[in-house]
VOPAGU-2260 file (C-alpha; in pm, 1 decimal, decimal comma):
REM VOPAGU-2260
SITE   aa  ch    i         X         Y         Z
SITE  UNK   A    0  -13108,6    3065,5    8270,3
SITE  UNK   A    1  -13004,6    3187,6    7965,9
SITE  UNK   A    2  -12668,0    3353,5    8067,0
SITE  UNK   A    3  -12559,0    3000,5    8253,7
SITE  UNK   A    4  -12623,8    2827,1    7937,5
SITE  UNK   A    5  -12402,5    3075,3    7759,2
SITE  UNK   A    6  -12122,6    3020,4    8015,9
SITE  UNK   A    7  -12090,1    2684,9    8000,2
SITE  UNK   A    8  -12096,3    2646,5    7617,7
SITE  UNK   A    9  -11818,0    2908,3    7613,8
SITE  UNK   A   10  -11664,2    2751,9    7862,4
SITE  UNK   A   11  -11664,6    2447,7    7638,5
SITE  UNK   A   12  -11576,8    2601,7    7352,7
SITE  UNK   A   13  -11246,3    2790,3    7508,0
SITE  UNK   A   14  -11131,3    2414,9    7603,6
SITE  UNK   A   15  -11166,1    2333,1    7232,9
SITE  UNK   A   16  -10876,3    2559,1    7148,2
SITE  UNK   A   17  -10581,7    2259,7    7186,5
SITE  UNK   A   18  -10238,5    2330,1    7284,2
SITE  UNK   A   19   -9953,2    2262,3    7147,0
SITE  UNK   A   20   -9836,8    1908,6    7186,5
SITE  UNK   A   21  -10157,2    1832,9    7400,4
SITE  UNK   A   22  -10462,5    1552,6    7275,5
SITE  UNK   A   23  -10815,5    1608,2    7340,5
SITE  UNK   A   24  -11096,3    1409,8    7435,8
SITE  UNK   A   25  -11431,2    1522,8    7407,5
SITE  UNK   A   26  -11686,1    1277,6    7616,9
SITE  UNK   A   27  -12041,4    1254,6    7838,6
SITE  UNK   A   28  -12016,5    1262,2    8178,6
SITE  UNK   A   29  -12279,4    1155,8    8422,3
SITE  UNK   A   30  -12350,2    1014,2    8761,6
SITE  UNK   A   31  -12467,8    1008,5    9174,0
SITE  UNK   A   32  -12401,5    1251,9    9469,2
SITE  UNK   A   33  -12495,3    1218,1    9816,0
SITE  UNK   A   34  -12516,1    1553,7    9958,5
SITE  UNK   A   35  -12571,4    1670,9   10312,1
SITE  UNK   A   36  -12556,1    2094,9   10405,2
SITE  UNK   A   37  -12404,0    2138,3   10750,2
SITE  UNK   A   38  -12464,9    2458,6   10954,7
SITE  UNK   A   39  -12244,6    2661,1   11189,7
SITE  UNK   A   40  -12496,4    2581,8   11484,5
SITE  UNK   A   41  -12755,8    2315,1   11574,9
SITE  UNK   A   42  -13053,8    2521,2   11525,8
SITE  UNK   A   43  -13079,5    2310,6   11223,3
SITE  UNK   A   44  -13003,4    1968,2   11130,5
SITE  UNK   A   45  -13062,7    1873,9   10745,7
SITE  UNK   A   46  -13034,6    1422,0   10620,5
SITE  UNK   A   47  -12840,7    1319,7   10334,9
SITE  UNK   A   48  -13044,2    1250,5   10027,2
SITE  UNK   A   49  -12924,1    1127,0    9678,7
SITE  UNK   A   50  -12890,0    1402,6    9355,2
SITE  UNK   A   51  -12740,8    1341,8    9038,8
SITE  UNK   A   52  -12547,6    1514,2    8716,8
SITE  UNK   A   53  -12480,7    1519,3    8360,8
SITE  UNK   A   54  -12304,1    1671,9    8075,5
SITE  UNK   A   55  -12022,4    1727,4    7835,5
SITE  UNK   A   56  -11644,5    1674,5    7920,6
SITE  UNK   A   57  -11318,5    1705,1    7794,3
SITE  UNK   A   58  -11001,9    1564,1    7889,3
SITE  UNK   A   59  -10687,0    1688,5    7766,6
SITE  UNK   A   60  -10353,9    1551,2    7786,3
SITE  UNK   A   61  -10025,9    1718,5    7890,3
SITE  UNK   A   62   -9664,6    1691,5    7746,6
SITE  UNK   A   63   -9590,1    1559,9    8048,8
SITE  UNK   A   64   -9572,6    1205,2    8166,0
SITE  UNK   A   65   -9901,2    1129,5    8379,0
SITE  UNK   A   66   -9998,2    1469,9    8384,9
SITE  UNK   A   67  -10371,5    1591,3    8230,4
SITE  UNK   A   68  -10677,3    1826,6    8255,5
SITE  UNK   A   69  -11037,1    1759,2    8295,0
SITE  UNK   A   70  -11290,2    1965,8    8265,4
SITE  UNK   A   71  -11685,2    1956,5    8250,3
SITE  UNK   A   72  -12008,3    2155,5    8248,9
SITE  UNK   A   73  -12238,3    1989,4    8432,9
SITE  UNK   A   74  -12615,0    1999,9    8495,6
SITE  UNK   A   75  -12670,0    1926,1    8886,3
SITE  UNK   A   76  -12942,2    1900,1    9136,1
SITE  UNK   A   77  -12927,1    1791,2    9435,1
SITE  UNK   A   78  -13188,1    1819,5    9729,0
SITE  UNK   A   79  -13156,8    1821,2   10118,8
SITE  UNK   A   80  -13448,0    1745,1   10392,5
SITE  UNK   A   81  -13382,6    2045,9   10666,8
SITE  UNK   A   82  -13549,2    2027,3   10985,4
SITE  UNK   A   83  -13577,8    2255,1   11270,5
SITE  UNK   A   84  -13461,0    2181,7   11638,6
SITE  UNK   A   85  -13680,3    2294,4   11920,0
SITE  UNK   A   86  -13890,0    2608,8   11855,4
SITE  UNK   A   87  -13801,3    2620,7   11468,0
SITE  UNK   A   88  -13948,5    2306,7   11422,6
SITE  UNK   A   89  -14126,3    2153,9   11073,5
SITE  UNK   A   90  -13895,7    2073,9   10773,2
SITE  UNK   A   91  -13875,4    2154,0   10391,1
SITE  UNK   A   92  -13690,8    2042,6   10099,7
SITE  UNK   A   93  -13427,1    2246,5    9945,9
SITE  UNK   A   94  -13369,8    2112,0    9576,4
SITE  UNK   A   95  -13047,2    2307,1    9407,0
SITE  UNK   A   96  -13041,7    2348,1    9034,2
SITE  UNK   A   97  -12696,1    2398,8    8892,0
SITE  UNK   A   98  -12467,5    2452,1    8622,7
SITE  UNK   A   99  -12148,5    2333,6    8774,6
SITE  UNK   A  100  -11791,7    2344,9    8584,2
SITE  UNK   A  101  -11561,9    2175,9    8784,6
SITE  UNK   A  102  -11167,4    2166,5    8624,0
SITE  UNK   A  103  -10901,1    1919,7    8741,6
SITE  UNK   A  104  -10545,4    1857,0    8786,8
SITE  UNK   A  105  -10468,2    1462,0    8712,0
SITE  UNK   A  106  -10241,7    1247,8    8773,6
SITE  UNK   A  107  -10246,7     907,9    8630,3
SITE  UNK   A  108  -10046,0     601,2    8645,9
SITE  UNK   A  109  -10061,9     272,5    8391,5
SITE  UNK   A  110  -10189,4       3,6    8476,5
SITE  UNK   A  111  -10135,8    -178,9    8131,6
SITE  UNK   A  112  -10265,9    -131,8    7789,9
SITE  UNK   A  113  -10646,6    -148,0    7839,7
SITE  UNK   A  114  -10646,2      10,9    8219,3
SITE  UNK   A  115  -10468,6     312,2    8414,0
SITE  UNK   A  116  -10537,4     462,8    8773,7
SITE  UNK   A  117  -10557,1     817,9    8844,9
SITE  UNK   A  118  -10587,1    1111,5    9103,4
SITE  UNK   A  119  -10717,1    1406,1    9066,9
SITE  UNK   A  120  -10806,6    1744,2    9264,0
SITE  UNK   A  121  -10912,7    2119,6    9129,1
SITE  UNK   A  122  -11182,4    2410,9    9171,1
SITE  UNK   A  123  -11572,0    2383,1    9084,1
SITE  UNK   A  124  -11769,6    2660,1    8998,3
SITE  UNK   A  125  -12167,8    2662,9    9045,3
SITE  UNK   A  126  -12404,5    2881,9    8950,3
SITE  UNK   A  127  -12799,8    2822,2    9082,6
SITE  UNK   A  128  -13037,7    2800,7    8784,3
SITE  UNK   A  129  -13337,6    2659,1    9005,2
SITE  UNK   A  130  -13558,3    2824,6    9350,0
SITE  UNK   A  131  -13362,8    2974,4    9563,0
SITE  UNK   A  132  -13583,3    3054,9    9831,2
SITE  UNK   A  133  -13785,5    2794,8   10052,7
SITE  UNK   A  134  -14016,7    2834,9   10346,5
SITE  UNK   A  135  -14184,3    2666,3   10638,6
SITE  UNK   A  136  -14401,2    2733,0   10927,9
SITE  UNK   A  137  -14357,2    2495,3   11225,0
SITE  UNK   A  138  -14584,2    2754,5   11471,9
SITE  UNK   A  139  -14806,0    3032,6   11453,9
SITE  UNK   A  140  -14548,2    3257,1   11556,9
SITE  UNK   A  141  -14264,9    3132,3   11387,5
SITE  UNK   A  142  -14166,2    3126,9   10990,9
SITE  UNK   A  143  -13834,2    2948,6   10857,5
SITE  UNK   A  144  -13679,2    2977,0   10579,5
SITE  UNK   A  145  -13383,1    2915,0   10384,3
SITE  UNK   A  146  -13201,6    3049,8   10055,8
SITE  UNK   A  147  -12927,0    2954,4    9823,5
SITE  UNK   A  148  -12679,8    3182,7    9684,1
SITE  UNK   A  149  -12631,5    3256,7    9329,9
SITE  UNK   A  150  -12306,9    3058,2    9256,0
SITE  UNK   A  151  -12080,1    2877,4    9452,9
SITE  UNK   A  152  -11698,5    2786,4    9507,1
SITE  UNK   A  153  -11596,7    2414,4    9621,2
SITE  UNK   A  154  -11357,5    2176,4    9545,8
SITE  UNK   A  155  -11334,4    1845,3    9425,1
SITE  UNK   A  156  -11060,1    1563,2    9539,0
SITE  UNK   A  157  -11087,3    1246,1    9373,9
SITE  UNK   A  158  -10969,0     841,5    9228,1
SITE  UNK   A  159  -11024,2     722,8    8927,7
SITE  UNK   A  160  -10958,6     453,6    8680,6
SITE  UNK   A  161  -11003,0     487,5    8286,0
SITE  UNK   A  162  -11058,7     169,6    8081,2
SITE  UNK   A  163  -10945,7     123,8    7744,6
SITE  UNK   A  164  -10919,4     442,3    7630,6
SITE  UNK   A  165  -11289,8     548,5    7632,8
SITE  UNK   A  166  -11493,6     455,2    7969,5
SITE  UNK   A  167  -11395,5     621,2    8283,4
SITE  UNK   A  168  -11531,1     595,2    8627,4
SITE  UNK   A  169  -11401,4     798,7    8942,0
SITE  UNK   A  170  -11510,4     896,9    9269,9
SITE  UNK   A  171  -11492,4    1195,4    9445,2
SITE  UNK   A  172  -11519,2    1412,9    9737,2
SITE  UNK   A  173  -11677,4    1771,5    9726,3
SITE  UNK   A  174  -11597,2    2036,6    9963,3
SITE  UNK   A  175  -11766,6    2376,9    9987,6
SITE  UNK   A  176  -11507,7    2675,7   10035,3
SITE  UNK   A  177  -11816,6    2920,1   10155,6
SITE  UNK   A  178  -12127,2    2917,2   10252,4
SITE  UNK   A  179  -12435,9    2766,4   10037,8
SITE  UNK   A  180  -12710,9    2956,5   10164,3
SITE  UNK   A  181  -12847,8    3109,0   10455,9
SITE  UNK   A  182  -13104,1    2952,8   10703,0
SITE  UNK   A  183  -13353,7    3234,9   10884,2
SITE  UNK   A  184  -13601,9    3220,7   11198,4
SITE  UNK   A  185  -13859,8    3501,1   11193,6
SITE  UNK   A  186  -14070,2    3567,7   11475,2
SITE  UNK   A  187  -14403,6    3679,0   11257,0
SITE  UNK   A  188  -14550,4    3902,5   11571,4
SITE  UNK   A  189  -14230,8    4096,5   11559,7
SITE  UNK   A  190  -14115,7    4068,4   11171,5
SITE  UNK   A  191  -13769,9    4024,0   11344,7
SITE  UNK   A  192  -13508,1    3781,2   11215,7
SITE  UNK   A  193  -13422,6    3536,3   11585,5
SITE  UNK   A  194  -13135,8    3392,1   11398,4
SITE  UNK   A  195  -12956,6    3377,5   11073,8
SITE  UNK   A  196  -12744,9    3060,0   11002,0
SITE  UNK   A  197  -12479,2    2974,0   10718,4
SITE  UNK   A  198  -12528,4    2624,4   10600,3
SITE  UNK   A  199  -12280,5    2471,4   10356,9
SITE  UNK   A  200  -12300,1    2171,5   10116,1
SITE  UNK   A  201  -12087,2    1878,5   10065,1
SITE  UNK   A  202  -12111,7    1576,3    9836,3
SITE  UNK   A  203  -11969,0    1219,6    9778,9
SITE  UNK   A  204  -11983,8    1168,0    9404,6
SITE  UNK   A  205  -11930,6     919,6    9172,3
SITE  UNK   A  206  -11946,9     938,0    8764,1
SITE  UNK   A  207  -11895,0     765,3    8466,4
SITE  UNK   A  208  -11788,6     945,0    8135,5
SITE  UNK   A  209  -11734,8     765,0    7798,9
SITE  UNK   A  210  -11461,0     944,2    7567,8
SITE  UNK   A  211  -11544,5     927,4    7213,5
């Protein structure tokens, strides 16, 4: 816990250091996801269920009409309801714990004085600071269970709209590049693995961030 804490206040830090010609923001950032992990075969299905996240952010501005950075470290969690199909059976709840430092490429376009509109798109980094490892039992012969990896790579396309010059609100997609964790059938007579599937984890979000 203690190293991801490190990481994201040097992470923080390093985006202190402003460039040349470039004007930085420093701001809160918080808000809702709707997450949902997907696996490469229907041995198991999972429902969507609601997470959220919060934490500092920076925005800095380019010497270049329209163009700026974003970036953010970001406490997460999110949870999932997986179930199994046909002999795997029963269901748990996988809650993920992160530290998640998302940095974006924007593009924005004015929309006056008080309002402009803008796009954005970039790489997130996550790193699991909660369980990893959860477990079920559907029969007598039959344990399931699934586990999260360590840290993560996904990416994040997004709209949003900042409001005279401090509030912000956007909405965003979140796509996992790899897997998020692995989902395992044991047979418990045999202490032999039936099936190992990848499951990955996407997310609608949306956030708010003020800019003092």
């Amino acid at each position: 816990m203690k190293k991801y804490l490190s990481l994201m206040l040097l992470a923080v830090s390093m985006l202190f250091v402003q460039q040349a010609n470039a004007q930085v923001k420093f701001g809160l950032k918080g808000g809702l996801s709707v997450s949902k992990i997907s696996f490469d075969n229907n041995l198991f299905d999972s429902n969507n269920r609601t997470g959220w996240h919060i934490g500092p952010t920076l925005k800095i501005g380019l010497p270049v009409t329209g163009l700026s950075l974003d970036a953010s470290a970001l406490y997460e969690q999110q949870s999932s309801k997986v179930e199994g199909a046909a002999q795997q059976g029963g269901e748990t709840t996988v809650k993920r714990q992160q530290i998640v430092l998302p940095i974006n490429a924007r593009y924005g376009v004015g929309l006056g004085s008080l309002a402009s509109l803008y796009f954005f798109a970039g790489p997130q980094f996550g790193f699991n600071v909660g369980d990893r490892d959860f477990s079920w039992t559907s029969r007598a012969d039959y344990n399931n269970t699934f586990q999260l990896k360590k840290s993560s790579f996904s990416v994040n396309v997004g709209i949003g709209a900042s409001l005279i010059n401090h509030l912000q609100l956007s909405a965003s997609y979140n796509i996992a590049a790899g897997k998020t964790g692995e989902a395992k059938v044991m047979n418990v007579l045999t202490k032999s693995y039936d099936s190992v599937t990848d499951g990955k984890t996407n997310a609608w979000q949306v956030s708010v961030a003020y800019f003092f």
